[in-house]
C-alpha atoms as a printed R data frame, in Angstrom:
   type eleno elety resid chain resno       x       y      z
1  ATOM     1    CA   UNK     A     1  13.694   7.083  5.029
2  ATOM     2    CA   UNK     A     2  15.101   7.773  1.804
3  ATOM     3    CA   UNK     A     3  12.532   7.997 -1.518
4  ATOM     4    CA   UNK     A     4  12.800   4.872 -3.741
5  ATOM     5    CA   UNK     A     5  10.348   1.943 -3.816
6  ATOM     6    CA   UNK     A     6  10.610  -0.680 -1.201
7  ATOM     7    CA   UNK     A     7   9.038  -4.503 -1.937
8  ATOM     8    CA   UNK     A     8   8.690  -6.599  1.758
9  ATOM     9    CA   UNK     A     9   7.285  -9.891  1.723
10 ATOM    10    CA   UNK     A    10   4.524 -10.979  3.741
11 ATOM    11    CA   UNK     A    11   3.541 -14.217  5.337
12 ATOM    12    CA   UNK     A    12   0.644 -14.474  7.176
13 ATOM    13    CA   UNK     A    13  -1.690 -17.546  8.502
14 ATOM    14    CA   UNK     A    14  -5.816 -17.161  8.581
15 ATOM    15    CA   UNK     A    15  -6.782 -19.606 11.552
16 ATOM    16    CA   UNK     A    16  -9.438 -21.591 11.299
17 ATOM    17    CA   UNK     A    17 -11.618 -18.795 13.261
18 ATOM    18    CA   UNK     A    18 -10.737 -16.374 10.116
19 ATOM    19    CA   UNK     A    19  -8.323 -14.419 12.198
20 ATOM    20    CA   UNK     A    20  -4.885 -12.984 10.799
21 ATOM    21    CA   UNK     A    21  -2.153 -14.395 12.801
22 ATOM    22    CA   UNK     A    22   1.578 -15.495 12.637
23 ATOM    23    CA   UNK     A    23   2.669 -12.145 10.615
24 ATOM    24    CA   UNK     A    24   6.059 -11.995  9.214
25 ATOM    25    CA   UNK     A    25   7.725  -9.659  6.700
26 ATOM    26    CA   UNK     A    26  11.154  -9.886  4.902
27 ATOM    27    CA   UNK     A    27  12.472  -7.232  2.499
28 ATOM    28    CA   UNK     A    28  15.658  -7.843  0.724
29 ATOM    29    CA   UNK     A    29  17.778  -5.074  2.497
30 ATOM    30    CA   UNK     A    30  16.394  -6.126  6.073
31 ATOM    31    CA   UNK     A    31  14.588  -2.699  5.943
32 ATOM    32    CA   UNK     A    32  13.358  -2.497  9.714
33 ATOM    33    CA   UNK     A    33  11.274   0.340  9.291
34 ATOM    34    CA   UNK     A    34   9.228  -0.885  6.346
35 ATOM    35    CA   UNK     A    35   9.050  -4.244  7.619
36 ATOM    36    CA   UNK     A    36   7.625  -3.256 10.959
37 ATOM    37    CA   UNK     A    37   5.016  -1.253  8.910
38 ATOM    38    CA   UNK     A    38   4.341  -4.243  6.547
39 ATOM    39    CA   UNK     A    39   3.167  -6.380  9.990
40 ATOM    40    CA   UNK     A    40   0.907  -3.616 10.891
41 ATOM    41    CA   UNK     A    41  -0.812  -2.909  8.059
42 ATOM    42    CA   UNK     A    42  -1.767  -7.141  7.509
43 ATOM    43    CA   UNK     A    43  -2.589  -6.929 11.527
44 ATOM    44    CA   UNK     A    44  -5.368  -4.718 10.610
45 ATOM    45    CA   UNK     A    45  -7.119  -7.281  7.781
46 ATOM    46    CA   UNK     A    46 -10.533  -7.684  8.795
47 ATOM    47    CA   UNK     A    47 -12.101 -11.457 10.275
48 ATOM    48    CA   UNK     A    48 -11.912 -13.582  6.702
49 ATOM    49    CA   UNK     A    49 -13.486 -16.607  5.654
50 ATOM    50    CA   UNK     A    50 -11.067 -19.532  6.828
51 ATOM    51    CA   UNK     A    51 -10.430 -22.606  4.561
52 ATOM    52    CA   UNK     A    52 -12.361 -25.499  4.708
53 ATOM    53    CA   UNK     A    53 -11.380 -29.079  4.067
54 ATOM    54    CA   UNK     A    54 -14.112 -31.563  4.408
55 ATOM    55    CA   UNK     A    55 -16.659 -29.518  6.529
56 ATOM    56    CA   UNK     A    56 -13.816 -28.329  9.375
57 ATOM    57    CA   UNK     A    57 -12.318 -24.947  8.926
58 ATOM    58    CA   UNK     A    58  -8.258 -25.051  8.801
59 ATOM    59    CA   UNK     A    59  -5.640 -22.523  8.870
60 ATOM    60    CA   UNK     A    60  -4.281 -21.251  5.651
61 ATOM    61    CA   UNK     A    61  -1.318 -19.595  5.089
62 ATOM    62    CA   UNK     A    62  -1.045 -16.549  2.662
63 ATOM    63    CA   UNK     A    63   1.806 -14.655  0.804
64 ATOM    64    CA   UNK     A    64   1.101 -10.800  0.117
65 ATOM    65    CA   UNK     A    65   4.078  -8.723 -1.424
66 ATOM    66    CA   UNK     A    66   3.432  -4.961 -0.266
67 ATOM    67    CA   UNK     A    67   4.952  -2.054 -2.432
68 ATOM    68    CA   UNK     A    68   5.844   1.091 -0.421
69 ATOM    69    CA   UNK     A    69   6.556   4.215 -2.730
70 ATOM    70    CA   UNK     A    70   8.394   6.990 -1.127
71 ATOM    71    CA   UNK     A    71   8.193  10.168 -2.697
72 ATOM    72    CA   UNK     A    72  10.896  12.351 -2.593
73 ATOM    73    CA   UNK     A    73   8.569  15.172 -1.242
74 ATOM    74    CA   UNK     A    74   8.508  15.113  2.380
75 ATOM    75    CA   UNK     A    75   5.461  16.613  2.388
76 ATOM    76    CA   UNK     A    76   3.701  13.889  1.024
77 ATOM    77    CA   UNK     A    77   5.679  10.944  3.124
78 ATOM    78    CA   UNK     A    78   3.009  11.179  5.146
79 ATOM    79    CA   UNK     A    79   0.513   9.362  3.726
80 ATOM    80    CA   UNK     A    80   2.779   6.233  1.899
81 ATOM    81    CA   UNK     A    81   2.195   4.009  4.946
82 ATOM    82    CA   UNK     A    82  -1.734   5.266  4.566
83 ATOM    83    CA   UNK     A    83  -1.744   4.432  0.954
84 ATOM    84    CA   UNK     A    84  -0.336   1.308  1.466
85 ATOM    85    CA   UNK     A    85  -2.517  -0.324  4.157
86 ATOM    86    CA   UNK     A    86  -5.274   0.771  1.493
87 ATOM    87    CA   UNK     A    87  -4.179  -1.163 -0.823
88 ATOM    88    CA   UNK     A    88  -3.704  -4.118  0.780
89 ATOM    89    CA   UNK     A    89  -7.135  -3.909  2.939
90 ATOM    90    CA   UNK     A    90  -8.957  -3.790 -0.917
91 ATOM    91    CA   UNK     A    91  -6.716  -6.986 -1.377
92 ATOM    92    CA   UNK     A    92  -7.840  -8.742  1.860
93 ATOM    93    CA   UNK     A    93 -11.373  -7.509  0.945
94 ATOM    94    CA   UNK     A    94 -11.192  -8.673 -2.519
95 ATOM    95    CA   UNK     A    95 -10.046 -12.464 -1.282
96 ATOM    96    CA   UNK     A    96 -12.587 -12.384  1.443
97 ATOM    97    CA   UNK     A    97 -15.009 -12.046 -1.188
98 ATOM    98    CA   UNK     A    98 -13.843 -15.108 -3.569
């Protein structure tokens, strides 16, 4: 993959049990690689709090933009995927707790 910084789009529903389902990712250049890697890292979300509309939970649907940064390095490729899903697991955590 060449270096640069790559922006995919993700959509993503919480059912009403709190589970992350429905995963989709777009980046402008129809990056395959990073999108595929997008999906995985919002698969791997932990249970949240679903929404709740008059005492039943509902589905909600979220939109998460993910930044990839790929070093020019190969050496330390390696851990932009790792770095990533970090980042966007203290983001899941971070609505979870509001």
């Amino acid at each position: 993959m060449k270096p640069g910084l790559y922006r995919v789009s993700v959509q993503f529903k919480i059912d009403k049990k709190g589970k992350v389902t429905e995963v989709k990712a777009r980046t402008n250049d129809s990056n395959a690689e990073i999108e595929e890697e997008a999906i995985r890292v919002v698969k791997k979300i932990p249970n949240m709090n679903p929404g709740v509309v008059d005492g039943k939970s509902i589905g909600v649907l979220y939109g998460l933009p993910i930044n990839f940064k790929v070093p020019e390095n190969k050496k330390k490729n390696k851990g932009y995927f790792l770095r990533a899903l970090v980042s966007s697991l203290h983001l899941a955590y971070a609505i979870k707790k509001s």
